[in-house]
C-alpha positions as MATLAB code, in Angstrom:
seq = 'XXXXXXXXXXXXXXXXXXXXXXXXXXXXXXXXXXXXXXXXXXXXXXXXXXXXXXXXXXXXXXXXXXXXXXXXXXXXXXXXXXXXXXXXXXXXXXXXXXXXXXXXXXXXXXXXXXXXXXXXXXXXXXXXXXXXXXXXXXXXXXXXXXXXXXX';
ca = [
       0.000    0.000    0.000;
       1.397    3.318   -0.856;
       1.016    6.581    0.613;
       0.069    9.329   -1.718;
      -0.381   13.405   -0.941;
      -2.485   14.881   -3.290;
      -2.837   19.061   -3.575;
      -4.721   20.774   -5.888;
      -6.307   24.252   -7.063;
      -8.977   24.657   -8.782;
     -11.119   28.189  -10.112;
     -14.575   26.338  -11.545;
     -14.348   23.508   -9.750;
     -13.315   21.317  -13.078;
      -9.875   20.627  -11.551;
     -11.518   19.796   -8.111;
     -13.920   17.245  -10.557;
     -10.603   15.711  -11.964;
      -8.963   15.312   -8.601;
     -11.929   13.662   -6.732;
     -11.768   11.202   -9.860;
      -8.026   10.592   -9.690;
      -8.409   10.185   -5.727;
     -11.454    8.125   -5.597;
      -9.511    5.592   -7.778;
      -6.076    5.404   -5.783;
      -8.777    4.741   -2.356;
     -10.617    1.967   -4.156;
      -7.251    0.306   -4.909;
      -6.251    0.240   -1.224;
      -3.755    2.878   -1.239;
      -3.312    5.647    1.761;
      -4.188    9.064    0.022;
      -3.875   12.531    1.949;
      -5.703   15.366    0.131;
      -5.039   19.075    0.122;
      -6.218   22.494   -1.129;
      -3.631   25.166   -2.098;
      -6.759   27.335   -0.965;
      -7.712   26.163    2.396;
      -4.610   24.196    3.670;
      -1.670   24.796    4.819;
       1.129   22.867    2.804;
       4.791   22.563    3.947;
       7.134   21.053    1.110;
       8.881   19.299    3.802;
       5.977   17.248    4.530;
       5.737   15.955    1.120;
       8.891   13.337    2.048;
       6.250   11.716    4.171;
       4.922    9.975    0.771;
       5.710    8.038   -1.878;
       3.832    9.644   -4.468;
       3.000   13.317   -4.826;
       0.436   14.271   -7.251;
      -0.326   18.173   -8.138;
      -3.064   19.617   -9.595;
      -4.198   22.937  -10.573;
      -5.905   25.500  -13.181;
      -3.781   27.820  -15.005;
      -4.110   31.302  -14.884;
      -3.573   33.317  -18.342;
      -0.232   31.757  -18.960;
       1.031   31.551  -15.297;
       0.584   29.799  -12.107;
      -2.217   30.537  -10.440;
      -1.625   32.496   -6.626;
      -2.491   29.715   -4.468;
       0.095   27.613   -6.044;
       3.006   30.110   -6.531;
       4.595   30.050   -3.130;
       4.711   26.289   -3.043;
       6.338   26.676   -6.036;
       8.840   28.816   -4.704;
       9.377   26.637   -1.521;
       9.980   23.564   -3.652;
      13.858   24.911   -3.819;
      13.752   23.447    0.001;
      12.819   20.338   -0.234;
      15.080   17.294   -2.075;
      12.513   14.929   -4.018;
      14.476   11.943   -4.797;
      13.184    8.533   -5.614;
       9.686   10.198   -5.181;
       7.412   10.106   -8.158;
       5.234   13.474   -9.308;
       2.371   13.571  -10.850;
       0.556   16.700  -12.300;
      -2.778   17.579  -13.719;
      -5.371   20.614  -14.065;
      -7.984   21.556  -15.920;
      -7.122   23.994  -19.401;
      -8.004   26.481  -21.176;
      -7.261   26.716  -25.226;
      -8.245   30.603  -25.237;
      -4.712   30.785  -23.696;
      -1.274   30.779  -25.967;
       0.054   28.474  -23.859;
      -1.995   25.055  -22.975;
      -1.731   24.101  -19.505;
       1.088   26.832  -18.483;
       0.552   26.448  -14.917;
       1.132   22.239  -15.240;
       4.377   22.652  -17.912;
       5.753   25.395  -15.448;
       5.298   22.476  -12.248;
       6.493   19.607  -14.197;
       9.800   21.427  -15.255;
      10.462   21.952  -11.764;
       9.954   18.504  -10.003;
      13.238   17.003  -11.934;
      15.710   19.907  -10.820;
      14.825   18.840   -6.941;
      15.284   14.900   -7.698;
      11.446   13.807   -8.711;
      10.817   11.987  -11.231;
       7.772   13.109  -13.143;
       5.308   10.166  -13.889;
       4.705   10.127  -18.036;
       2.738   12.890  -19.303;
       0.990   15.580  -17.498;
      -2.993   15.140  -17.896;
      -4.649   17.980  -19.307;
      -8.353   18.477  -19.928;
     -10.190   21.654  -21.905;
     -12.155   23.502  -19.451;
     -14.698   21.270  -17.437;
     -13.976   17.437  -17.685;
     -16.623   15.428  -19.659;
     -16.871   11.139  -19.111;
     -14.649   10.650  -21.646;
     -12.030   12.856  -19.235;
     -12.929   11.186  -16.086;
     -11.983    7.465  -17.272;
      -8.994    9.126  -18.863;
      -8.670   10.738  -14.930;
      -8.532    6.851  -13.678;
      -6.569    5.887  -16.438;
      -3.929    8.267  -15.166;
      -4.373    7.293  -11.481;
      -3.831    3.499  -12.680;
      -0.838    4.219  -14.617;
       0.414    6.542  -11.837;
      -0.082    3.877   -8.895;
       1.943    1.251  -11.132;
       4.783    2.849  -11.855;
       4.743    3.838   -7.966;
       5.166    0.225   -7.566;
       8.085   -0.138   -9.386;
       9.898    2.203   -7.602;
       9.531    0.648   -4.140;
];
């Protein structure tokens, strides 16, 4: 059984939808999950070495972080995140020049503080539809089992 943090922003609620989704899964498979909200809890990198999987979500703002997010960002530089695997998600917005800023500008950072990014970040256009919530699980499945190799 792993233990996995999971912290997440979200504007409309359509990240929030994605995350329930994601974390529903990882609970029915037996796994330990701790959930946050950039919004309403407070979040000390250092407490993310107490997992073995971190997974970030969030909305993106024009073509930036959003503010709930942006001094965890910054406090990431404290924390080392070796042999623990990162995964990222958030809801998107195509009106934007840049898809999913908010999720490239996370997932560039987890590999200069020793993470190791699990495969692509999942990105969904505004509000997530079905056909984005089985993708959701799809993403918590492959997440959990590359977790497992790395124990």
């Amino acid at each position: 059984m792993a233990k996995i943090i999971m912290m997440d922003a979200s504007m409309t609620g359509s990240t929030e939808m994605m995350a329930d989704a994601i974390g529903d899964y990882i609970k029915g498979a037996g796994h330990e999950l701790v959930r946050k909200s950039f919004d309403f809890d407070a979040i000390d990198v250092q407490e993310l070495l107490d997992y073995d999987g971190i997974l970030i979500g969030s909305y993106t703002w024009d073509d930036d972080l959003p503010y709930e997010v942006e001094d965890f960002y910054e406090e990431l530089d404290e924390v080392d995140l070796t042999g623990k695997l990162v995964g990222v998600f958030g809801s998107c917005d195509s009106f934007y020049d840049s898809y999913g800023a908010a999720l490239e500008t996370i997932a560039a950072r987890i590999p200069t503080i020793g993470g190791t990014m699990y495969g692509e970040k999942l990105k969904v256009e505004l509000e997530p539809n079905d056909e984005d919530i089985e993708h959701c699980k799809q993403f918590a499945a492959g997440f959990l089992e590359q977790l497992s190799k790395m124990e």
